[in-house]
N, C-alpha and C positions, 0 to 999 in steps of 0.2 A: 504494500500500500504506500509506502513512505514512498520508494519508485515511481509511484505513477505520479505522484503527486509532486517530485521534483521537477521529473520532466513537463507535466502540465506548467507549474511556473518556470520553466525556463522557457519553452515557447511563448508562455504570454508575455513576459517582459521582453524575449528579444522582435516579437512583434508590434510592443507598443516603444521599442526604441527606434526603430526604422523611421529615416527621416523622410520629408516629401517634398516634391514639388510643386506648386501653384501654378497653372495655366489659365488663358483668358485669350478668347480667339474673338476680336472684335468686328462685327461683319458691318457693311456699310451698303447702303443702296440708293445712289443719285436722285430716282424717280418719288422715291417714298410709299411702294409698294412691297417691299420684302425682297424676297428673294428670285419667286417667280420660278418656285420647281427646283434650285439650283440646293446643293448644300456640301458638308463637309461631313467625312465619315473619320472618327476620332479612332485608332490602333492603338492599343497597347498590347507591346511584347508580341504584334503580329494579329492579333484578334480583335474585331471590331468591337470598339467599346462604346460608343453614342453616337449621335447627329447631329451636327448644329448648324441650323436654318432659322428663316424667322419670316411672316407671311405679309405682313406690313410693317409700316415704317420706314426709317429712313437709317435707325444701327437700332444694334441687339450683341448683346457680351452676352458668351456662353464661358462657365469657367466648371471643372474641371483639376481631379489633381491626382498625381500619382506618387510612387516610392520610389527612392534609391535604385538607379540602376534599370528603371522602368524606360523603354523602348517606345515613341511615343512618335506617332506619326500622321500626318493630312493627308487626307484623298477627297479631292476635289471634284463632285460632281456636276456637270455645267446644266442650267435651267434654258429658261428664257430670258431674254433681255441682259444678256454675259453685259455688255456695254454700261450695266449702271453697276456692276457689281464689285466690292474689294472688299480687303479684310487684312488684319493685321493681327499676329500669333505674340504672343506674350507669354513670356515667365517672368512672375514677379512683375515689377515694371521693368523690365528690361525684353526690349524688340529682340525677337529671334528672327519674323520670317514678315514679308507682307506683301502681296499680289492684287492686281486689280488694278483700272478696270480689264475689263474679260482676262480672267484669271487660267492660269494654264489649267489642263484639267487631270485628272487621273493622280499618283501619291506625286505631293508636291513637294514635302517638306518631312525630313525625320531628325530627331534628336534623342537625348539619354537624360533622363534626368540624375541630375546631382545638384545637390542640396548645399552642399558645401561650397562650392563656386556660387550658387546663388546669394547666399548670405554675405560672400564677400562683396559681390556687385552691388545688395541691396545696401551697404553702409559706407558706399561709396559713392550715393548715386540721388539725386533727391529726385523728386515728382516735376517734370517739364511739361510745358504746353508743347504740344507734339502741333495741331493743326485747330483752324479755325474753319465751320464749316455752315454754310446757311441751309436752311430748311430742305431747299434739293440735294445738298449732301455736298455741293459743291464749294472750294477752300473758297477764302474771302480775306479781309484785311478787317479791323474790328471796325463797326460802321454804328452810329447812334441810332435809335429808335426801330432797328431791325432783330428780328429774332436771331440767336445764333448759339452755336453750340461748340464750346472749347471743349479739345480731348485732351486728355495728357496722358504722359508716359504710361504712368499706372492702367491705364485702360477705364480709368472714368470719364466721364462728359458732365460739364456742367450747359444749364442751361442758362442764357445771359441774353437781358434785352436792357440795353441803356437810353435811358430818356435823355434829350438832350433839347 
C-alpha cells in the first residue's frame, strides 16, 4: 500500500510541476463579417486539438495553452473572402508568426513550447501598441471623434473614441 501510494504522489506533483505555455492567435477581418468559412486547426504533439474561427466581426482572440516541450502547430484552412483575412500567433506577448491578408493555407507555422525562454522575454519586454485599426479593420493614424481600436503586443485591443 505504502507503494502505491508513493508513486500516486510522485506522479501528481511531477505533473503539477510541469510548466506551460500561453498562446493567443489573434484573427482579424477587414469587412467585419468573420471569417466567412475560413479557420485554423490548432496541433499539439501532431493531433488536432481545436478550431479557431469566428463568424462576425471585425477580431476574435482565441487562447489556448500547453506544457513543456509540447509541439504546437497552425493549419490554415482558407474560406471565403481570403482578401479580408489575417491573424497574428502569440506567446505570451511576444509575436511568433503572422499572415494575412489571404493567408497561405495548409500547416503554416510550428513551434515547441518552453517556458523558460518565455519568462525571460516576458521580463524583458513591456506591452506595445502593435497597430491602430478602424472599424473595417483597416491600420489608421489616431484620428479625433472616430471609433478605433489599439492592439498591443499582449494581444488585447482597446476600444478608443476621442472627442475633440
Amino acid at each position: 500500500m505504502k507503494k502505491i501510494c508513493s508513486i500516486t504522489l510522485l506522479l501528481f506533483f511531477s505533473f503539477i510541476g510541469r510548466s506551460q505555455c500561453n498562446y493567443q492567435i489573434a484573427m482579424y477581418d477587414t469587412f467585419g463579417d468573420g471569417w466567412t468559412g475560413a479557420y485554423i486547426v490548432v496541433h499539439i504533439n501532431g493531433s488536432p486539438y481545436d478550431t479557431a474561427t469566428f463568424l462576425t466581426g471585425f477580431y476574435q482572440g482565441f487562447f489556448f495553452s500547453a506544457i513543456d516541450n509540447d509541439s504546437i502547430s497552425l493549419e490554415y484552412i482558407p474560406g471565403n473572402w481570403e482578401s479580408e483575412n489575417s491573424y497574428d500567433f502569440y506567446v505570451s506577448s511576444t509575436l511568433l508568426f503572422s499572415d494575412g491578408p489571404n493567408p497561405d493555407t495548409g500547416f503554416v507555422y510550428t513551434t515547441v513550447c518552453n517556458s523558460a525562454s518565455i519568462s525571460e522575454l516576458d521580463l524583458s519586454k513591456s506591452i506595445k501598441l502593435e497597430r491602430i485599426v478602424d472599424i473595417t479593420g483597416r491600420k489608421t493614424d489616431p484620428k479625433p471623434n472616430t471609433l478605433l481600436f489599439y492592439i498591443y503586443s499582449d494581444g488585447t485591443t482597446e476600444k478608443v473614441f476621442r472627442v475633440e
